[in-house]
N, C-alpha and C positions, 0 to 999 in steps of 0.2 A: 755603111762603114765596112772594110775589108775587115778580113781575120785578124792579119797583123797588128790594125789600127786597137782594134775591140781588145788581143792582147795585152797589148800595153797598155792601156786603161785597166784593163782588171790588175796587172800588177801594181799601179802605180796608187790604187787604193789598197791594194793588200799589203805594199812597204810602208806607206804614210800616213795615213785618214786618221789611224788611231790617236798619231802626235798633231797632225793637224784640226783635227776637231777641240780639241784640247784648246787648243791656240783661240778658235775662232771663237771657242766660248768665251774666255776672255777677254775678248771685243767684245763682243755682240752682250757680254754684261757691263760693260760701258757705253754702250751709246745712248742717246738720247732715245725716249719714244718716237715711232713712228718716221724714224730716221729712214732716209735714202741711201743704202753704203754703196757705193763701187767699189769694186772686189777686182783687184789688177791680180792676173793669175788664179780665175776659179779652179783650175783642174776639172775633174771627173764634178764635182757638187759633192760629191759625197761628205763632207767635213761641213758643209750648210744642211744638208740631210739631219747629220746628226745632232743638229742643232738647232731640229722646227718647232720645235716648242716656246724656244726664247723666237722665234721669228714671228709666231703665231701671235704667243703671250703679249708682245709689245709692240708690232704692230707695224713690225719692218717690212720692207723693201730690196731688192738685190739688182743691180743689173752687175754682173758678171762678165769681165771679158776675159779671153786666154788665145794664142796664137796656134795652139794644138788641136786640130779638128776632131781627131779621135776624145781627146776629153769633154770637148764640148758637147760631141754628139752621147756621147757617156752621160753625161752631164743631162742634157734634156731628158731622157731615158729615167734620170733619178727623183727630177725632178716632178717629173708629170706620175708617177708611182708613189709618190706621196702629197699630192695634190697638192701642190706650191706653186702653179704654172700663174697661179695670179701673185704672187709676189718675188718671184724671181726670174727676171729674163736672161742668157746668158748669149752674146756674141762670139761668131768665131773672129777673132778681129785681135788690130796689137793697141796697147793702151796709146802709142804716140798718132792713130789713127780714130778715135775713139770720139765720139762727139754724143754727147748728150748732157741730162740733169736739168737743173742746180742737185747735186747731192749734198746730204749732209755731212757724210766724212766719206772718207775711202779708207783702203786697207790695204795692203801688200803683205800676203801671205809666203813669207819666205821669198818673195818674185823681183823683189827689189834691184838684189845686187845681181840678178840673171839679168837683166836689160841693159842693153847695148850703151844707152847712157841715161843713168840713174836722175840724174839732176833734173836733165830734159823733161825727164818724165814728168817729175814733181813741180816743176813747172809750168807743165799742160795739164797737168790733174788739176791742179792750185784753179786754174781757170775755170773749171767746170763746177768747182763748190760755191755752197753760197757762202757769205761773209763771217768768219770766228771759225768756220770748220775742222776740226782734228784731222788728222792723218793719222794711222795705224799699222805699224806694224810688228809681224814676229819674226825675228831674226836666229838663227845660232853664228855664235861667236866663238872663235878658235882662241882659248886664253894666250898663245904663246906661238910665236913664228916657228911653225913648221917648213922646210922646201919639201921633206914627203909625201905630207898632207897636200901641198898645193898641187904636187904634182900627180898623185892617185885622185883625188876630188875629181877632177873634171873626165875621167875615163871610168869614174863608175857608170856613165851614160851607156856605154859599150856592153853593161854587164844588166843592168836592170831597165835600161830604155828610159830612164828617168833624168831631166837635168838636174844634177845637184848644183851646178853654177861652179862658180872659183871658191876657193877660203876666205873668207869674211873676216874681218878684226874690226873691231868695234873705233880703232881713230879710221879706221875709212870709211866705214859708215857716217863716221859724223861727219865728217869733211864732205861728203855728197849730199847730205841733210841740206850744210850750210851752201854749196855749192848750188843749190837749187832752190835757197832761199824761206830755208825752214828750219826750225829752231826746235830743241829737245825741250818738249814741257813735262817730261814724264816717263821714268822707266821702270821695268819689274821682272826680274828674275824667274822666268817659269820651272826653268829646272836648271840644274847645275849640275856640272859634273866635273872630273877629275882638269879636264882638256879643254870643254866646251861646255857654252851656256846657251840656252834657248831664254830670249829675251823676248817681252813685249815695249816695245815702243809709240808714247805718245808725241806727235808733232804738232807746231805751231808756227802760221806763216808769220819773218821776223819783218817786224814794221819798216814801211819803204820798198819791199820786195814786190815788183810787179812781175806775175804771172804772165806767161807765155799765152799769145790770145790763141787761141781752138786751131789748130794747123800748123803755128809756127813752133812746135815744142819737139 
């Protein structure tokens, strides 16, 4: 991995891992034993790192994809230094090219509303679980239409090397939920603030919705 690459990985655990570990625990204290997750957007791993003990304790599984090779390679590196190489695999790969499972849920770690088309996605994922599966995600949500917000959000990439994505509002989140054939069974407030909330979201495919088969999504 170049200099560059290795850079931006270590910044990109040193601005977020703290709030994303956070996140991931409350998943991963949700799911089923012995569950299978797919993890859309691992990053560096560092935020599963910091959470091998629930991994260990109950007897999970990880495959991992992210389209960032420098993370990934970060990522194995973190992996295999805390001896998890047997229950987390992580791909350099984009989740609409992604083939594997049956998993038991999946997750989208803030990565949601970065993909090209959200819906698509939740579509092709849908296809890879097995039958009743959750979806998971953690979101922040902008309380109030900002144009400054939207228009600084996506140039902090220029400043920290990290995508923070567009401005998020929670009716467009749901409209790409339902756009892709998934239903809100469950939400929770992780933090809140004056402007913005970091949300967990549980999903559920809405009856009659046929998933995208494996390539078409």
């Amino acid at each position: 991995m170049s200099a560059v690459n290795r850079a931006r990985a270590a910044i990109y655990d040193a601005a977020i891992v703290r709030m994303t570990a956070a996140w991931y625990r409350a998943v991963l204290q949700r799911l089923p034993a012995n569950c299978h997750l797919l993890d859309i957007g691992v990053g560096t791993g560092s935020a599963l790192r910091a959470n091998a003990d629930l991994l260990v304790a109950n007897g999970f599984r990880v495959t991992g994809v992210d389209v960032d090779e420098g993370y990934i390679e970060r990522c194995r590196r973190a992996v295999a230094q805390v001896g998890l190489t047997d229950r987390i695999e992580v791909r350099h790969e984009s989740i609409y090219d992604h083939r594997g499972g049956p998993y038991g849920a999946a997750y989208f770690s803030g990565s949601f509303m970065l993909l090209p088309d959200p819906p698509a996605a939740l579509r092709h994922v849908r296809a890879l679980l097995v039958p009743g599966a959750r979806l998971y995600f953690t979101q922040t949500f902008e309380h109030e239409r900002s144009r400054m917000v939207e228009l600084v959000k996506p140039l902090l990439r220029l400043i920290t090397t990290i995508d923070f994505g567009r401005v998020t509002y929670e009716p467009d989140f749901r409209r790409a939920l339902a756009d892709g054939g998934m239903a809100l069974e469950a939400s929770e407030v992780l933090h809140a603030a004056s402007r913005r909330s970091a949300v967990l979201i549980i999903a559920k495919a809405l009856e009659g919705a046929a998933p995208s088969a494996p390539g078409q999504g």
